[in-house]
C-alpha positions as CSV (number, residue, x, y, z in Angstrom):
1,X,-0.6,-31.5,-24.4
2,X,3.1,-31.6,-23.1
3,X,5.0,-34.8,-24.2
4,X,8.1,-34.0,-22.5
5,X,6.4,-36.2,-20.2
6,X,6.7,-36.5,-16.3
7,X,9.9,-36.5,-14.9
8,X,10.2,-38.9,-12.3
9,X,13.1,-40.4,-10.4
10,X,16.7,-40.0,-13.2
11,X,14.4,-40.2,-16.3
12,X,14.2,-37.1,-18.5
13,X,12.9,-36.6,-21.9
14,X,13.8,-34.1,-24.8
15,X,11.5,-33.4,-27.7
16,X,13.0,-33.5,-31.1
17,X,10.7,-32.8,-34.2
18,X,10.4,-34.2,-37.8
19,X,9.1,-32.8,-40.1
20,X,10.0,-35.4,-43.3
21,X,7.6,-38.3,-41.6
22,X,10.9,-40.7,-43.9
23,X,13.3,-39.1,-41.3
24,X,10.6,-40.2,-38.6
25,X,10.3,-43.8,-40.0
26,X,14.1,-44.5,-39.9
27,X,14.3,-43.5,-36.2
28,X,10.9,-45.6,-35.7
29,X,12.8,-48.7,-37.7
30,X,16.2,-48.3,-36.3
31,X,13.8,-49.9,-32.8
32,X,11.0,-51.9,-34.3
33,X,10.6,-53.3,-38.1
34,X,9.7,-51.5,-41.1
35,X,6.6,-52.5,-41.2
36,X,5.1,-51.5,-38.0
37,X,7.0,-48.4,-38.2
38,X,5.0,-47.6,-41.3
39,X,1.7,-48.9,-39.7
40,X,2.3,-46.7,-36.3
41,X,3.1,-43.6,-38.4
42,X,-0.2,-44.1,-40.4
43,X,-2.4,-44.7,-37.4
44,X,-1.1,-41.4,-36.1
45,X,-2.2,-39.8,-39.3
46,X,-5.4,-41.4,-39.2
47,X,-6.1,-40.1,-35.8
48,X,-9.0,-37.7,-34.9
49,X,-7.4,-37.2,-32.1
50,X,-5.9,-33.4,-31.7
51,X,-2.1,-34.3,-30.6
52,X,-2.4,-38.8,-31.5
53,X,0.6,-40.4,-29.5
54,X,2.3,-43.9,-29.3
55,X,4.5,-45.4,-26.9
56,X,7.3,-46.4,-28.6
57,X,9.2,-49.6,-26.7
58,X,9.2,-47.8,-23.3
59,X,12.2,-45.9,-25.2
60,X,10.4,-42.4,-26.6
61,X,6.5,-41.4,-27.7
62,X,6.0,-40.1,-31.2
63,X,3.2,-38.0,-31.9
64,X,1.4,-36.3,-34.6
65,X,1.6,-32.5,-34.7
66,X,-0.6,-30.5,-37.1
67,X,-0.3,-26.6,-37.4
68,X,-3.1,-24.3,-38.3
69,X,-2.0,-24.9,-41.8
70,X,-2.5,-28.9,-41.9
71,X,1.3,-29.1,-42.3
72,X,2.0,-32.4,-40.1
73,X,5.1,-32.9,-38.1
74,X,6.2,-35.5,-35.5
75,X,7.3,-34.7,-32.5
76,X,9.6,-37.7,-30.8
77,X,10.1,-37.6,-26.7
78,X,13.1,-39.7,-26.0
79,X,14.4,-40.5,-22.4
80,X,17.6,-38.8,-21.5
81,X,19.4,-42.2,-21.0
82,X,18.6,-43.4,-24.4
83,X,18.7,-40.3,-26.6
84,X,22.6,-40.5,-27.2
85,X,22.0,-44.2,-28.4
86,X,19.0,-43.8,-30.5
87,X,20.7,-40.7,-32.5
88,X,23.8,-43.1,-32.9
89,X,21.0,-46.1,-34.5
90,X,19.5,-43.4,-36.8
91,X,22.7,-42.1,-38.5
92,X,24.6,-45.6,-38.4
93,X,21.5,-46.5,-41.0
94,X,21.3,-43.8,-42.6
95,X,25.0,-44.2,-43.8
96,X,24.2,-48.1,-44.7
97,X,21.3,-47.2,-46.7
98,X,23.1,-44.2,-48.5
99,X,26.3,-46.8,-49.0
100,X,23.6,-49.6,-50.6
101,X,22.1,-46.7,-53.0
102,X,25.2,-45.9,-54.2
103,X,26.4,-49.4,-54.3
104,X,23.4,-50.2,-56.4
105,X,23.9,-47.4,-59.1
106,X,27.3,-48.4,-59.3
107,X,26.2,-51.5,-59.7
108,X,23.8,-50.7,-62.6
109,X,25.9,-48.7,-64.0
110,X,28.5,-51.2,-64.8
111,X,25.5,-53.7,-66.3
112,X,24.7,-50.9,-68.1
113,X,28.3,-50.0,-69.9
114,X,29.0,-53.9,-70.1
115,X,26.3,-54.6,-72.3
């Protein structure tokens, strides 16, 4: 099954693949919540379906990969117009959430050494 989709009038897709599904759920969350990001990624796993896909906003499709091994991968189509903007989502929270981490051991570390 090809999920580089049909290419009608300027729309084009490009395929990009995960193979952490947590690198799949930020890119999920940075267009929906959390929590339906979760859910979609585990109805895909759930799937008996050979290649399970979602629409994803009208903005990409995820879908489940499996290899002959059962190693799992998702493979994301995102339309050309979008892609640029989606990538720039994904890395603006992956820096937020690597700043709160930090922010929160520093954090715990002074409780710690004030006690």
């Amino acid at each position: 099954m090809q999920l580089s989709g049909e290419k009608g009038g300027t729309e084009e897709t490009e395929d990009l693949i995960f193979t952490d599904e947590a690198d799949a759920r930020l890119l999920l969350s940075s267009l929906q919540p959390a929590a339906q990001s979760r859910q979609l990624l585990d109805v895909l796993k759930a799937s008996q379906q050979p290649e399970p896909k979602a629409d994803v906003g009208g903005d990409l499709t995820i879908a489940l990969v499996r290899s002959s091994t059962g190693q799992q991968s998702f493979k994301v189509s995102i339309h050309e117009g979008k892609r640029q903007e989606i990538i720039d989502r994904v890395a603006q929270l992956r820096q937020t959430a690597y700043l709160a981490s930090r922010n929160k051991v520093i954090m715990r570390g002074n409780e710690i050494g004030g006690r």
